[in-house]
N, C-alpha and C positions, 0 to 999 in steps of 0.2 A: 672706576669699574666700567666697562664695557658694556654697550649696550646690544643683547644680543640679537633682536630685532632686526636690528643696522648691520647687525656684521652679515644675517641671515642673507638678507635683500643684496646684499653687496658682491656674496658668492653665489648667487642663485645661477645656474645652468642653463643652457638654452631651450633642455626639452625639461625642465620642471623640477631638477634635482636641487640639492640643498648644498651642492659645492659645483664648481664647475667640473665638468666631464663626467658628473654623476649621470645616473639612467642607463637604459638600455642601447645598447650604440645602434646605430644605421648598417644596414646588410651591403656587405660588398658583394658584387654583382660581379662573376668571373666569365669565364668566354667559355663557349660551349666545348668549343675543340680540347679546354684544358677540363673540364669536367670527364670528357672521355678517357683522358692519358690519363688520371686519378683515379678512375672506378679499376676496383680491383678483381672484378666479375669479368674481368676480358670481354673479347668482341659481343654483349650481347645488346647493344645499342650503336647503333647504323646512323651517321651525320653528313653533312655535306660540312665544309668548312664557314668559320664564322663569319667570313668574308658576304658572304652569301644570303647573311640576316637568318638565318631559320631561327627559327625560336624551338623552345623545348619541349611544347606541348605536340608540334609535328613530327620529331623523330620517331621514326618507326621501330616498335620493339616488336624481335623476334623470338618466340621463344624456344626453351634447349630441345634438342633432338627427341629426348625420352618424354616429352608432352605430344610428339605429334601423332597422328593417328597411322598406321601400318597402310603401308602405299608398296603391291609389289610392281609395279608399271615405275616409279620414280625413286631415284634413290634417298633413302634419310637424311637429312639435311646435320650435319653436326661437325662441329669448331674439332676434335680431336680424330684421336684414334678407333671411335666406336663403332667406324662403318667398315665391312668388307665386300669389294666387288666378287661376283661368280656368274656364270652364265645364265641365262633363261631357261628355265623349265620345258622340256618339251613333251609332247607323249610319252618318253622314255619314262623311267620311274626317276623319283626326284633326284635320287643318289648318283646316277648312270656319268651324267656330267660333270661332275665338282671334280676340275682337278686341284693344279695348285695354288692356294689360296695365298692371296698377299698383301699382307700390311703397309695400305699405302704409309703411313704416319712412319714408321721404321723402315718398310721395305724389303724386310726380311720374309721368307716364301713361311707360313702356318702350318702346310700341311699337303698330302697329296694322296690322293686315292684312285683305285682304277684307273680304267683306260679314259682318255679322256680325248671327245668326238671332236671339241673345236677347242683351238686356245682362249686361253682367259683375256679377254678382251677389256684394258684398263679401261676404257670409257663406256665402257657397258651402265645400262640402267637399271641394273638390277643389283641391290645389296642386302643383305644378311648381318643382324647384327654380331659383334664376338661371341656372344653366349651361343647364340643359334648354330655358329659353326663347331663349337666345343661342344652340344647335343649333338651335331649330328655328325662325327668324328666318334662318340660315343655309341652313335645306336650302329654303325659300320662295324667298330671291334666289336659288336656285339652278335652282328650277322657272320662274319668269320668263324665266332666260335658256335655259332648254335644253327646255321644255314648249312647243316650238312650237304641237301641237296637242292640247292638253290630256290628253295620252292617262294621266297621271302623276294629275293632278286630277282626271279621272274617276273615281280611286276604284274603278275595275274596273270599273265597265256598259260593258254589248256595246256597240258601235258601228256605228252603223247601213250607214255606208259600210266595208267591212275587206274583205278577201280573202277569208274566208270566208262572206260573205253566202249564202243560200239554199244552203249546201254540202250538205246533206241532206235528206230528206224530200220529193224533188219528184218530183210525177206523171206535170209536162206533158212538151212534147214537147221533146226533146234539141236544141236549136236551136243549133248554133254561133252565135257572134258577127261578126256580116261583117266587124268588125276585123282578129278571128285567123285568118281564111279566107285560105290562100293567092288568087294571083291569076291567073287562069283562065289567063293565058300565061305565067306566071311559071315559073323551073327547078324549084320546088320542086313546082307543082302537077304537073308534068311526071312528075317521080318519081313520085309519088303513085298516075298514073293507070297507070304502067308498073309499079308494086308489086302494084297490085290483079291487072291480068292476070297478072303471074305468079304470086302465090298460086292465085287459081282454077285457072291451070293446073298447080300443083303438086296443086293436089287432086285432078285430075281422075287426074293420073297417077301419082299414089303415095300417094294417100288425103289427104293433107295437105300443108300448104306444108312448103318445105324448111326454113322457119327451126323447125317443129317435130322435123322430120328429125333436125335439128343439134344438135335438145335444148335450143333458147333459144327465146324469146316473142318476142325483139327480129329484126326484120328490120335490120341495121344496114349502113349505107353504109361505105364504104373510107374510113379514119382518113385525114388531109388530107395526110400524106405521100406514103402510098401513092396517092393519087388521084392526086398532082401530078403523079405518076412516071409511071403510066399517059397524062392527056393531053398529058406531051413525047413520049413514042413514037408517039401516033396525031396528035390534033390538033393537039398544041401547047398550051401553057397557055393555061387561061382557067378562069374561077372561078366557074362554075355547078356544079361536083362539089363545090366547099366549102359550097355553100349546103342540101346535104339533111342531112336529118332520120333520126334514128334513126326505127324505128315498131315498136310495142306489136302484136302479134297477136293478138286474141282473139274465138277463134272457138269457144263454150260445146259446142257440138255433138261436137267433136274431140280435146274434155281429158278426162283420165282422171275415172270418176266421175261423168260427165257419166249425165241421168236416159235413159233408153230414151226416152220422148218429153216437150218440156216440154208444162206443162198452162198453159193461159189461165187468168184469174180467175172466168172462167166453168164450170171444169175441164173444157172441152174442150182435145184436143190441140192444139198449135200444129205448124205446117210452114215449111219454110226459106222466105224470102221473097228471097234474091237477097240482095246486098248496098248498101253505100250508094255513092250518086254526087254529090248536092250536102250535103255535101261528100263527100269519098272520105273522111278520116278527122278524130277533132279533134284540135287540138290540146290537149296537156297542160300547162301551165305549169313548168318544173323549173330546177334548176340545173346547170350553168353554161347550157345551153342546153336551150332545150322540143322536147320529143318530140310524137309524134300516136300515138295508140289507132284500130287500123281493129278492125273489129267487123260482124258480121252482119245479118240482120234477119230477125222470124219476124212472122207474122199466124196471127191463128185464122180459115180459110178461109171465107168465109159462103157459096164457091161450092161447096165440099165436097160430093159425090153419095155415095159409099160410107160405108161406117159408118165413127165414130157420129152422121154425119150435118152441115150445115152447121154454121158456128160464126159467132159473133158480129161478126167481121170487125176487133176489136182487135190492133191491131200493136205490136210491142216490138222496139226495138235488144236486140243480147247483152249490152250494158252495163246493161241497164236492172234497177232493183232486184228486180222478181220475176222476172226470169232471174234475177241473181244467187243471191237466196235458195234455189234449187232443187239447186245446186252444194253439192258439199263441201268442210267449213270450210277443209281444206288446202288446195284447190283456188284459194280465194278470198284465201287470206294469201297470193300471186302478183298478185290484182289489182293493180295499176300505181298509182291516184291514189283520188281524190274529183272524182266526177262530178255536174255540175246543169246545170240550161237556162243558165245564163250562163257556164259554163267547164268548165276542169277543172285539179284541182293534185296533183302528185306527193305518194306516199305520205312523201318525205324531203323537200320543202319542207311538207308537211303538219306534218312533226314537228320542224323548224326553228323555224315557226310557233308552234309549242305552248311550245316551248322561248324565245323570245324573249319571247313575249306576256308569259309568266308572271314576268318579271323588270323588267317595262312598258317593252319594244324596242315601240312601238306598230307600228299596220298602216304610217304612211306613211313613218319610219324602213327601216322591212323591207321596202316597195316599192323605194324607194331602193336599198339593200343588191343588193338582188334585181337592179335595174338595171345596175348596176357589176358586177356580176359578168357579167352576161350581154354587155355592153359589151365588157367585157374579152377574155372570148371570142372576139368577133369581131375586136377585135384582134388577137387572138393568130395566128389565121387568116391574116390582111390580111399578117403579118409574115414566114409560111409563106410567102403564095404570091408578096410579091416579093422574099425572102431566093432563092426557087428560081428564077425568071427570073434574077437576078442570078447565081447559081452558073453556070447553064444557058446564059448568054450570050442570052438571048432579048427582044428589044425588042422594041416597039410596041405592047406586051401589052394585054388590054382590063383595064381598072382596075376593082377589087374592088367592091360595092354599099356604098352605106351602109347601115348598120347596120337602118333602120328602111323601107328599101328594098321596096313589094311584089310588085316584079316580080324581084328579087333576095335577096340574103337573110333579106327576111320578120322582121327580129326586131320580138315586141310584149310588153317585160315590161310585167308585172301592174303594174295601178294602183290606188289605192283612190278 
C-alpha cells in the first residue's frame, strides 16, 4: 500500500499545487503593437511602435466623435462617415450657401440646393453632421412649399411692399386713400357727416362732445342687436344701422394736459381752424372691423392783426406729429393707431403685426388673416339681421351689402 504522504510531496508543483503544473499559470506578456491589431474597436487607441518601449499606461485614448463637445470654427474629429464638409456661415441666411454636399467616406455628391455663392471647398473647417444635413434638406422642401413669397428666405430685410410702409416720419400732407373714403351717398358717409354736427354742437353746448362727457374717446354706434330692435319699432328692418363705424375723438385742444396755446414750428401761436370735411374722418385699419379718427385742424394765421402778430400760414391736423409731441406722454399712450399719408393702423393690429412678423407670419399671410376676420364679421352681421326678420316675421326685407360694397358696408382690408 502506498503511502500517500510520499506520493503528495513527490508531485507537489512549483507554485503550491498537489500535482505538477497544478495552480494558476503565470501571465504571458504580449507586445503592445499586437494588442492594437486584436482590439476590435478599430483605431480608438493611438501607439508608437513597441520598439520604442512605451508602455500602456501612456497611450493616449481618444474618444469617439459623438462624446465631443460641438465646435463650429473646427471640424468633428471621427474615424467614419459621420462628418460632412459645407461652407461657413456668413451674414447671408444659413440656407443661402449649402450647395452640393459630399460624402467624403463614398464620395458620392448628398445633395444640392440653390444658387450657390462659392464652391464647396474640401478642406474647409467647417462640418455638419449627417443628420444635420438631412434636417436641413427637410426644413428647404418645407420652404418651397409654404414660402409663397419669400418672406422666410428673406432672411429678415424690410420689405418694400408691407403694411407698414412709410408708417412713420412723414411730413406731408395726411391724404386719405380714395379707397378707404367712404362714398359721398353712402350710410356710412351719412353717419359721419351727422357725428361731426353733433360733436360741434356738444361743444358748443357743454364745452365738449358728449362721448367726452361719458368719459370715452369712442363715439360708438348701437351694437347690431340693439339697432335691429330700434328699426322694427320705427322703420322696419333694413341694414344701413349695421353698417357704422365706431369713431375715435380726438380733439388735442379739449384733453387734459393739453398746452395753453400750440406753438407752429415757427413758434408762433397756432388757432383753431374748423374741422375736416373731405374727408370728415379716416379711417383706421383694425380688427374685427376698422374704425375712423375725426380730429381737428389748426393754422398759424398769416391774417393775424393783434399780437404777436401774423404767422406763417402753416396748417396741422390734431393728429399730426408736432401736435402730438406737445401733449403729455399719458395723454398720448390713448392715442388710438399709427398714422401716414397712405393710412392708418391700430395700436393692437400694430402689435399683432410685431408679434407675427417676428416668428416670419410675413405681411401677406397677415393681410390674408386680417381679411377673414374682418369677413367674418360681416357675416356675423348678415346672420343678425336675417336671424331677426325671421324672428320678427318680416319679409321683403332689403338684402344686407356685400362685404366690399361702397355705397354699403364699405369694408377695405389692408393689402400689401
Amino acid at each position: 500500500m502506498n503511502n500517500p504522504l510520499a506520493s503528495s510531496t513527490k508531485g507537489k508543483g512549483t507554485h503550491g499545487g498537489a500535482r505538477r503544473g497544478a495552480g494558476r499559470p503565470r501571465k504571458t506578456v504580449f507586445p503592445v503593437a499586437q494588442i492594437e491589431k486584436d482590439n476590435t474597436l478599430g483605431n480608438r487607441m493611438h501607439t508608437s511602435t513597441t520598439s520604442q518601449g512605451t508602455s500602456p499606461s501612456s497611450i493616449p485614448i481618444q474618444p469617439a466623435a459623438f462624446f465631443l463637445p460641438r465646435n463650429t470654427n473646427r471640424p468633428v474629429p471621427s474615424g467614419g462617415h459621420g462628418t460632412i464638409p459645407v461652407p461657413m456661415a456668413g451674414p447671408a441666411p444659413f440656407w443661402s450657401n449649402v450647395g452640393t454636399v459630399r460624402n467624403e467616406t463614398t464620395g458620392h455628391n448628398l445633395g444640392s440646393r440653390g444658387s450657390t455663392t462659392s464652391a464647396i471647398d474640401s478642406t474647409s473647417n467647417s462640418h455638419i453632421l449627417f443628420g444635420e444635413f438631412t434636417q436641413l434638406n427637410e426644413q428647404l422642401d418645407y420652404m418651397d412649399d409654404h414660402d409663397e413669397h419669400a418672406d422666410i428666405a428673406s432672411g429678415g430685410r424690410l420689405i418694400d411692399d408691407s403694411l407698414v410702409n412709410d408708417l412713420t416720419g412723414i411730413e406731408e400732407t395726411n391724404a386719405e386713400p380714395h379707397a378707404a373714403e367712404p362714398a359721398q351717398s353712402s350710410a356710412l358717409h351719412n353717419r359721419l357727416v351727422a357725428l361731426q354736427t353733433r360733436l360741434m354742437q356738444g361743444e358748443v353746448e357743454h364745452g365738449k362732445p358728449l362721448c367726452y362727457t361719458r368719459g370715452d374717446f369712442f363715439d360708438r354706434p348701437p351694437h347690431p342687436i340693439f339697432a335691429l330692435e330700434t328699426c322694427k319699432d320705427t322703420t322696419g328692418l333694413k341694414p344701413e344701422p349695421l353698417y357704422w363705424r365706431k369713431v375715435f375723438v380726438w380733439l388735442p385742444h379739449l384733453l387734459p394736459g393739453h398746452p395753453e396755446t400750440f406753438k407752429c414750428v415757427c413758434n408762433m401761436p397756432l388757432t383753431k381752424n374748423g374741422r375736416n370735411t373731405n374727408p370728415i374722418a379716416r379711417r383706421v385699419r383694425a380688427m374685427p372691423a376698422d374704425f375712423f379718427l375725426y380730429t381737428n385742424h389748426f393754422i398759424c394765421d398769416p391774417r393775424r392783426v393783434k399780437a404777436p402778430g401774423p404767422g406763417c400760414g402753416k396748417s396741422f391736423q390734431g393728429t399730426d406729429p408736432h401736435i402730438l409731441e406737445q401733449m403729455p406722454e399719458f395723454v398720448l399712450t390713448a392715442f388710438p393707431g399709427f398714422i401716414s399719408a397712405r393710412g392708418a393702423i391700430s395700436n393692437e393690429m400694430s402689435r399683432e403685426m410685431s408679434n407675427m412678423f417676428a416668428k416670419r407670419f410675413g405681411p401677406a399671410p397677415f393681410a390674408k388673416l386680417v381679411s377673414e376676420i374682418q369677413h367674418r364679421f360681416h357675416a356675423d352681421i348678415e346672420l343678425m339681421y336675417l336671424g331677426a326678420a325671421k324672428f320678427w316675421g318680416q319679409h321683403g326685407i332689403k338684402p344686407c351689402s356685400p362685404f366690399d360694397d361702397p355705397n354699403g358696408y364699405a369694408g377695405a382690408p389692408p393689402s400689401i
